[in-house]
N, C-alpha and C positions, 0 to 999 in steps of 0.2 A: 421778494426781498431777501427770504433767506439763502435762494439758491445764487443771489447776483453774490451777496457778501461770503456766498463760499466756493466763489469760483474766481476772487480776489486771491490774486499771489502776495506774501509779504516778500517785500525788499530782502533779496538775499536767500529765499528760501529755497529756492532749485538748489545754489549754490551748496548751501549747508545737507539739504536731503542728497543730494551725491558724495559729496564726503563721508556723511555717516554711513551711505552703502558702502562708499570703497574703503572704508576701514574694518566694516562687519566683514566683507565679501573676503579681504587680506587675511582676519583672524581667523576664519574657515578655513582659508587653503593653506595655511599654516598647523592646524589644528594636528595633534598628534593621533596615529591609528589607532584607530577605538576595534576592539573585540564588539563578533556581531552581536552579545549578549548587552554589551552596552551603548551600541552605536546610537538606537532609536532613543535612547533618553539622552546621551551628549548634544545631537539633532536638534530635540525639542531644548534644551536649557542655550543653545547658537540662534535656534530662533525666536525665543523669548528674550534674548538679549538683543539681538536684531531691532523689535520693535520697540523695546525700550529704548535703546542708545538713537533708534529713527526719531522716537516720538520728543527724546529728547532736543535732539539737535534744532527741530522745527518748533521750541521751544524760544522765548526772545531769552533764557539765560543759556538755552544748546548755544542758540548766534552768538550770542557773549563771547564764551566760553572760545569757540570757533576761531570769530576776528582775534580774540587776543595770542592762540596759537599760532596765528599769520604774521600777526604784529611783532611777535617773540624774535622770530627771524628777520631781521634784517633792518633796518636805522629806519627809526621814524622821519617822519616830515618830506623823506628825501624826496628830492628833483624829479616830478611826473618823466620829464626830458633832458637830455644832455644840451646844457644851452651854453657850456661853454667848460675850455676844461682851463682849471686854477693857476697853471704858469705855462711861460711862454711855453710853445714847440706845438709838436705835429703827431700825433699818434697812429699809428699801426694796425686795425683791426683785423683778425681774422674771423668770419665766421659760414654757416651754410651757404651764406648768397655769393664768399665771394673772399677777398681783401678791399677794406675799406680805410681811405685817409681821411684823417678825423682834425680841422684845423679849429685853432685855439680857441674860436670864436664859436663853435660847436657845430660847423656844419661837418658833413660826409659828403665824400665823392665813393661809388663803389668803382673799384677797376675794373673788375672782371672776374668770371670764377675762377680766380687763382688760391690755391689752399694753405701758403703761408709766404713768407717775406721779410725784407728787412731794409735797414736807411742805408745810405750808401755813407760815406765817414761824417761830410757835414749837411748832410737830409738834402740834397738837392735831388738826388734821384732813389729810386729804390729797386731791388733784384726781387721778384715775386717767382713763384713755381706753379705750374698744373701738372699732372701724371707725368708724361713723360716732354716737358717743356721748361725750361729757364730764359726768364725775360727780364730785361731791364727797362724801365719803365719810368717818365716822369710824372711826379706828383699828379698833374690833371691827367692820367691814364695815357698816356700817347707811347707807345710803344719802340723805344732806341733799336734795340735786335734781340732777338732771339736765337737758344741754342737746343736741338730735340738730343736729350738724351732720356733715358730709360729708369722712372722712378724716383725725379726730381724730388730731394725735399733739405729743407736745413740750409738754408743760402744765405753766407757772411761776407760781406764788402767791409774792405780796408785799404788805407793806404793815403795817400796828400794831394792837392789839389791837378796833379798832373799825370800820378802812375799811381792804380789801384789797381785790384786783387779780390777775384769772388770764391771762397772755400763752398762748396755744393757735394751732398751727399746724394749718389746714386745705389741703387739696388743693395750693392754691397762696397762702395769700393766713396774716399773721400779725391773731389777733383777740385783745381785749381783754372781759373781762367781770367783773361783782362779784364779791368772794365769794359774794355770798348768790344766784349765777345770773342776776345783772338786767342788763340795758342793755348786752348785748353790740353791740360796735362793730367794723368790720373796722379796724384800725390803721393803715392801710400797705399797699406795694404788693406783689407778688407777694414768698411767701418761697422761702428754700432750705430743705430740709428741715436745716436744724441750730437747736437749741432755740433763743430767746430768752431774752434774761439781763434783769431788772430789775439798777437801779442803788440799792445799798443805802442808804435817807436817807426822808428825811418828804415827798418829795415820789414820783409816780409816774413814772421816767423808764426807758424801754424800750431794750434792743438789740438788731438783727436782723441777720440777712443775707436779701438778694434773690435771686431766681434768677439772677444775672451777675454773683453773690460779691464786690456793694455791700454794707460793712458799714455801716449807717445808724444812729447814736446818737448823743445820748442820743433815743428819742422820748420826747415827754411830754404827758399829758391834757391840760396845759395849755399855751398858747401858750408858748413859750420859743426858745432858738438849740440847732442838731442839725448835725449833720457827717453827709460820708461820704465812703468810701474807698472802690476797689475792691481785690480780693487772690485772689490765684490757689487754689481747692479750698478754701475756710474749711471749719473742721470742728466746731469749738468756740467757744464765747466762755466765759468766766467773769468778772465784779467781785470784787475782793478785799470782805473785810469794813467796810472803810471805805470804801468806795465810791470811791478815790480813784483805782486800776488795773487797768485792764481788758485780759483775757488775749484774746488769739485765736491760736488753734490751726490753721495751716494744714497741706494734705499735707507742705511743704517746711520751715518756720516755725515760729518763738515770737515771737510779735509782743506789745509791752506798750506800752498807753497812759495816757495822763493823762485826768481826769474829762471833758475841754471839747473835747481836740483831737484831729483826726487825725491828726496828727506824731507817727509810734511814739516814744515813749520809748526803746526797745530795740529789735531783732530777730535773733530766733537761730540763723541760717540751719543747723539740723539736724534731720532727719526724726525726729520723738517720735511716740509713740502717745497720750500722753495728757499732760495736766499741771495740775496744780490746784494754788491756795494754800493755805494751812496757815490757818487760822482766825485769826481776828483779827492775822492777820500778812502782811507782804507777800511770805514764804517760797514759794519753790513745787517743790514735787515734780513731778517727771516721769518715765515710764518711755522708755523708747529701747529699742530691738533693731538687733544687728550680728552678721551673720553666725550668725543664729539665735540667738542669748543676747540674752534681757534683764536692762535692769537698773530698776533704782527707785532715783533720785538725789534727795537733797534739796537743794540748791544745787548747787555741786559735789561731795557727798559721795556715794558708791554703797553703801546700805543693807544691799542686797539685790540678788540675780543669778540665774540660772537659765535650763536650756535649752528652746526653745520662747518664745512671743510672750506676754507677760503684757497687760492692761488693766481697766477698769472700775477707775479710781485712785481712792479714796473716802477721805476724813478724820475721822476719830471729832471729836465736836463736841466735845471739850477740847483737840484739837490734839497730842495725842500720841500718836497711833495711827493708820498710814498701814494701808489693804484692798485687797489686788490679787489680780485675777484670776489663775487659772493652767490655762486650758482643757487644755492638753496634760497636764499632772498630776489634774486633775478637783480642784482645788483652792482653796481662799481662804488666804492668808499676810496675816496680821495681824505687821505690822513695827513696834518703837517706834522714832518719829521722832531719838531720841538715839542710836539706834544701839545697843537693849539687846536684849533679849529678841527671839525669833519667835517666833511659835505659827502655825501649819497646822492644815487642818478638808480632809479627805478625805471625795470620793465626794458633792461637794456639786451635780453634777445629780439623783444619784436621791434625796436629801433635799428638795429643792422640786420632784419631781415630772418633767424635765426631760429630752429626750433634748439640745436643743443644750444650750450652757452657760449658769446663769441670771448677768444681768447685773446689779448693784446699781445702784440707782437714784436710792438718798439713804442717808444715815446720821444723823437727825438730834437735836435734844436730848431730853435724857431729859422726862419726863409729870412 
């Protein structure tokens, strides 16, 4: 009897007896160089700590202790499964298996292993990348044409229901090409690898960065006047929807300008992680982390907070619903922009297949 009830596992105990080793095993090879006169007694006092923090953990207050470190990260209750995302449209996934469309209703279609992508102006179709591949593709995966160029990545679709425009970053250099795959042109001089933003309006005008973090825009098909600036680490650009303010995201920076010039507007000398406007508005959300916590601010208001580095800031296309990553919790928190409701979706790498975290890629109007 005694050998049956001690060769019973309790719930959870493997679980907690590997954590407490990989946190003994961390503080070891961490440990700073011991002199050989003192090494054999640091040794013994690492592994007397060892069997202590072991015996603990397989303890029902070590498990306690344990789940509530797990629980610390990341929103309770939340959704086992993505069973449906909270306002209309279509979502973007990128992650290991692939790019994945994500409809309202929460199923997924995977496309294919294409490594990132984006909606084409009103989500009917979308431009995906592989290494050295650009494809245009309809939502159920069916492939329009494809273009083999050298180091595909970063691919923006713009323009009105009849003559559109794909901006695509190759090796080094930003190109230009139809919708319909015809008359690709190289644009401009070498790029940095951060996307290009079209300028929202009836005409085609482009914005890039260089490799020497020259931000150059507007460019445009047509002869016109273009600026540029240079700026320390650019990481982002984005146009509000009136095409009238343009973001750039530096390591250091929140930099905002007007349609024509390169005189910031503003600049917001704080390290954010991300920051996007709110849809037809010149509102913009930003995440920041300090001292390990982030937060998700909408002007000056803090939403939402949590420990660990949130990103991939994404806007539901009605403007009322902020998407932010939470790799450290394996999470998506869908926040209302009034400051109402949260909802969380747990466990969302092994839902798209994924050992890293998958990154969303667009969110955009419903079909």
């Amino acid at each position: 009897m005694k050998r049956e009830l001690e060769s019973i596992e309790i719930a959870g105990e493997h679980d907690a007896r590997e954590q407490a080793w990989e946190v003994v095993r961390t503080a070891f090879a961490e440990r700073e160089p011991a002199t050989p006169e003192r090494h054999r007694l640091r040794f013994a006092v690492v592994v007397v700590a060892a069997f202590a923090l072991l015996a603990a953990a397989l303890s029902p207050p070590g498990r306690a202790v344990l789940d509530e470190i797990r629980e610390a990260v990341g929103v309770e209750r939340a959704q086992p499964g993505l069973f449906s995302l909270p306002a209309p449209g279509r979502a973007l996934v990128a992650s290991d298996a692939g790019v994945w469309v994500v409809q309202q209703d929460g199923s997924k279609r995977l496309l294919g292993d294409y490594r990132d992508a984006s909606w084409s102006p009103f989500g009917r179709f979308l431009v995906a990348t592989r290494a050295h591949e650009l494809a245009a593709l309809e939502p159920n995966g069916e492939i329009r044409w494809t273009l083999a160029r050298r180091d595909v990545r970063a691919p923006r679709w713009a323009g009105s229901d009849t003559n559109t425009r794909i901006a695509y970053l190759t090796t080094s250099r930003v190109h230009v090409v139809a919708g319909d795959g015809t008359g690709d042109v190289d644009a401009g001089g070498p790029a940095a690898r951060v996307a290009p933003v079209w300028r929202p309006g009836p005409e085609f005008t482009l914005t890039y960065v260089n490799t020497v973090g020259r931000v150059s825009g507007p460019w445009a098909t047509a002869p016109g006047p273009g600026w540029s600036r240079r700026f320390r680490a650019p990481r982002k650009l984005e146009w509000s929807s009136d095409g009238t303010r343009l973001l750039l995201l530096t390591r250091k920076a929140l930099v905002l300008f007007g349609p024509r010039s390169s005189t910031p507007l503003s600049i917001r000398t704080e390290r954010l992680v991300d920051a996007a406007f709110r849809p037809r508005s010149h509102e913009l959300a930003v995440i920041r982390t300090r001292q390990g916590v982030s937060e998700l601010l909408l002007g000056q208001r803090v939403l939402f907070r949590g420990t660990g580095r949130f990103r991939d800031l994404a806007w539901s296309p009605d403007g009322r619903w902020l998407l932010v990553g939470w790799p450290a919790a394996d999470q998506w928190v869908f926040v209302r922009a009034d400051g109402g409701s949260i909802r969380a979706v747990a466990k969302v790498s092994r839902q798209f297949r994924s050992e890293s975290f998958p990154d969303v890629v667009g969110w955009c109007c419903a079909p």
